[in-house]
C-alpha positions, 0 to 999 in steps of 0.5 A, a space after each residue: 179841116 174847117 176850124 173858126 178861131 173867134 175872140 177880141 183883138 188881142 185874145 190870142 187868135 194868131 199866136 194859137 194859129 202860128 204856133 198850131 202851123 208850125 207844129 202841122 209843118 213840122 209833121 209833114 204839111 203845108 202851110 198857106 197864109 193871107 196876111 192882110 198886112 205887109 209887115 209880116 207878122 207871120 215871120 217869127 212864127 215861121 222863120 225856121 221853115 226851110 224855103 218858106 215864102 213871104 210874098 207881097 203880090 204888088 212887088 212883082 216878084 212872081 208871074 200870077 197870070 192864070 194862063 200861065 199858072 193854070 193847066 188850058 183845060 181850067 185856064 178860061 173857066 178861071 180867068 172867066 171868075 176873076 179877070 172878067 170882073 176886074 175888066 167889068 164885064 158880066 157873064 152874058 157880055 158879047 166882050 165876056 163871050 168874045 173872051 172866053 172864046 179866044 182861051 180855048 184851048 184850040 184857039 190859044 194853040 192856033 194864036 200862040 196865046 199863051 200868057 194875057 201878054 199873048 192875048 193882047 198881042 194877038 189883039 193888036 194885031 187884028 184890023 181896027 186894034 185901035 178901036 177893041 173895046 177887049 183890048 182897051 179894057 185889058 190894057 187899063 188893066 195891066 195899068 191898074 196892076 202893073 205886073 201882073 201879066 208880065 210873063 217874064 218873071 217866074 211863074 210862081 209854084 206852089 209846090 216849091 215850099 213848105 209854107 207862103 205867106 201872102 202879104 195882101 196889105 197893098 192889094 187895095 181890097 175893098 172892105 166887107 161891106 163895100 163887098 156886100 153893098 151892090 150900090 157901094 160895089 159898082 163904084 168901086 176903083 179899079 185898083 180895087 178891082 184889080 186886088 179883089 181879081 188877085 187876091 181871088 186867083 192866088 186862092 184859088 191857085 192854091 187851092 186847086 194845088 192843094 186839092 189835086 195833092 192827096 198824100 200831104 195835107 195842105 192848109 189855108 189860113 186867113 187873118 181877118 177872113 170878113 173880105 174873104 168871105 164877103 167877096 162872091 168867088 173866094 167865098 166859094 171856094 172857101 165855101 168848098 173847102 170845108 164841104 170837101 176838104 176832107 177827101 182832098 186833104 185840104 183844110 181852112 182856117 179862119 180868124 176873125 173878132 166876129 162869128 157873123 162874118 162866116 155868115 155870109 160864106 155858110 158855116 155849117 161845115 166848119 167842125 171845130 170852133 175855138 173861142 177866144 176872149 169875148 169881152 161884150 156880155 151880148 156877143 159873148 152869149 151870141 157867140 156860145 150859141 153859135 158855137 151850140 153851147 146853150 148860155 141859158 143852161 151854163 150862163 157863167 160861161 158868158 162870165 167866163 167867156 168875157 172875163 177870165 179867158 185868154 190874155 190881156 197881151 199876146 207875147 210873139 217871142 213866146 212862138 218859138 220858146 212855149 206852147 202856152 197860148 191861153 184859154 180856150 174855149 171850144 
């Protein structure tokens, strides 16, 4: 259920990736991708796929609220992780308290809440509206990313197709160090926050779809997973996943040119390593040891690893019509 697929740009990482989605979509499972681009690479791949989604999440095409999405049991435990953060406000805030208060689920029915839409209402209803810091902070939310509380749009449901594709190139995330950086963190946009806020609750939707779907295996791929894992809340989830993933017939891929990225989630229960061409004679020996292949005891395997593995160049129309991928190591 946790596989890594490790190597030089250019070493066929994605074309392995591709051509191991179709075949699991064709034995019955789905498929889930994070692109971190919006040119779709992925489609050629996947164009056979009957009712498969690619979907770039700044276009407004779906309702991505959690308190539309999610069940009301989950709804604020979820909306806690990601929303409040986006807003800026930690744990322990009196606004964060305030908030998770209002989506409890006695209190959602009372108000009729049943969207952020709902929520502000709510709050521009009560005396001094003009003045709620909650709502103010909401409001500029919804200007950062215009869209996403609109509950008029369909509800997105992953249960709907066999595959989606998100397209995450246009969700502003910041980059892995900014991530890891708490000086760099707090200066970050709100826009930024915005697309770390809906980049976390789209893994976590799918996740809790894929978790609750026992009798179909269902799979998370991430393309270039470093923001995945640098990122505290999709870092755990991920970091779920491969711990129980198993029991909840749910898998996770990563792609990614640097093993040490997996780092920062905890990769001990990623099981299956693929190893693609690793040109850098140093980051080639790093690499088998991380993969627990002693390179002292078999140094021509860092030859082997930097010279003479995968392809120079990765051709796409080759998807559809063979299964030659290049060499891996594993």
């Amino acid at each position: 259920t946790g596989v890594a697929m490790v190597g030089d740009p250019g070493g066929g990482k994605s074309n392995r990736a591709k051509l191991s989605a179709l075949e699991l979509i064709l034995r019955g499972g789905r498929v889930v991708v994070f692109e971190p681009d919006t040119i779709a690479e992925w489609r050629k791949a996947l164009w056979s796929v009957p009712g498969v989604r690619f979907i770039d999440p700044t276009e407004s095409q779906w309702c991505f609220d959690p308190l539309v999405m999610f069940p009301a049991s989950i709804a604020a435990r979820i909306c806690a992780a990601h929303i409040l953060p986006w807003i800026g406000l930690p744990a322990n805030h009196i606004l964060a308290k305030r908030y998770r208060r209002l989506l409890r689920p006695e209190n959602r029915q009372r108000h009729g809440i049943n969207s952020h839409r709902e929520l502000m209402n709510y709050l521009r209803t009560l005396q001094g509206a003009d003045e709620d810091e909650l709502l103010l902070r909401l409001e500029s939310a919804e200007e950062d990313f215009p869209g996403l509380f609109d509950d008029s749009l369909p509800a997105y449901r992953p249960q709907d197709g066999a595959a989606t594709v998100y397209l995450t190139g246009n969700l502003a995330l910041p980059g892995s160090d900014d991530l890891t950086n708490p000086h760099l963190y707090d200066q970050l946009s709100g826009t930024q926050r915005a697309g770390m806020a809906v980049y976390g609750l789209l893994i976590e939707l799918e996740q809790t779809h894929m978790f609750n779907r026992l009798n179909n295996f269902d799979v998370m791929i991430f393309e270039e997973c470093a923001e995945l894992l640098a990122y505290p809340a999709t870092a755990r989830i991920a970091h779920l996943i491969t711990r129980r993933g198993r029991k909840h017939a749910t898998g996770i891929w990563f792609i990614t040119q640097d093993y040490r990225d997996l780092a920062r989630m905890g990769d001990k229960f990623v099981t299956q390593k693929w190893i693609f061409r690793v040109e850098d004679p140093e980051l080639a020996y790093l690499t088998l040891k991380w993969a627990r292949i002693d390179p002292d005891m078999y140094p021509e395997l860092v030859v082997t690893l930097s010279q003479d593995t995968s392809p120079g160049n990765t051709r796409e129309e080759d998807l559809v019509e063979t299964d030659d991928s290049g060499t891996t190591l594993t």
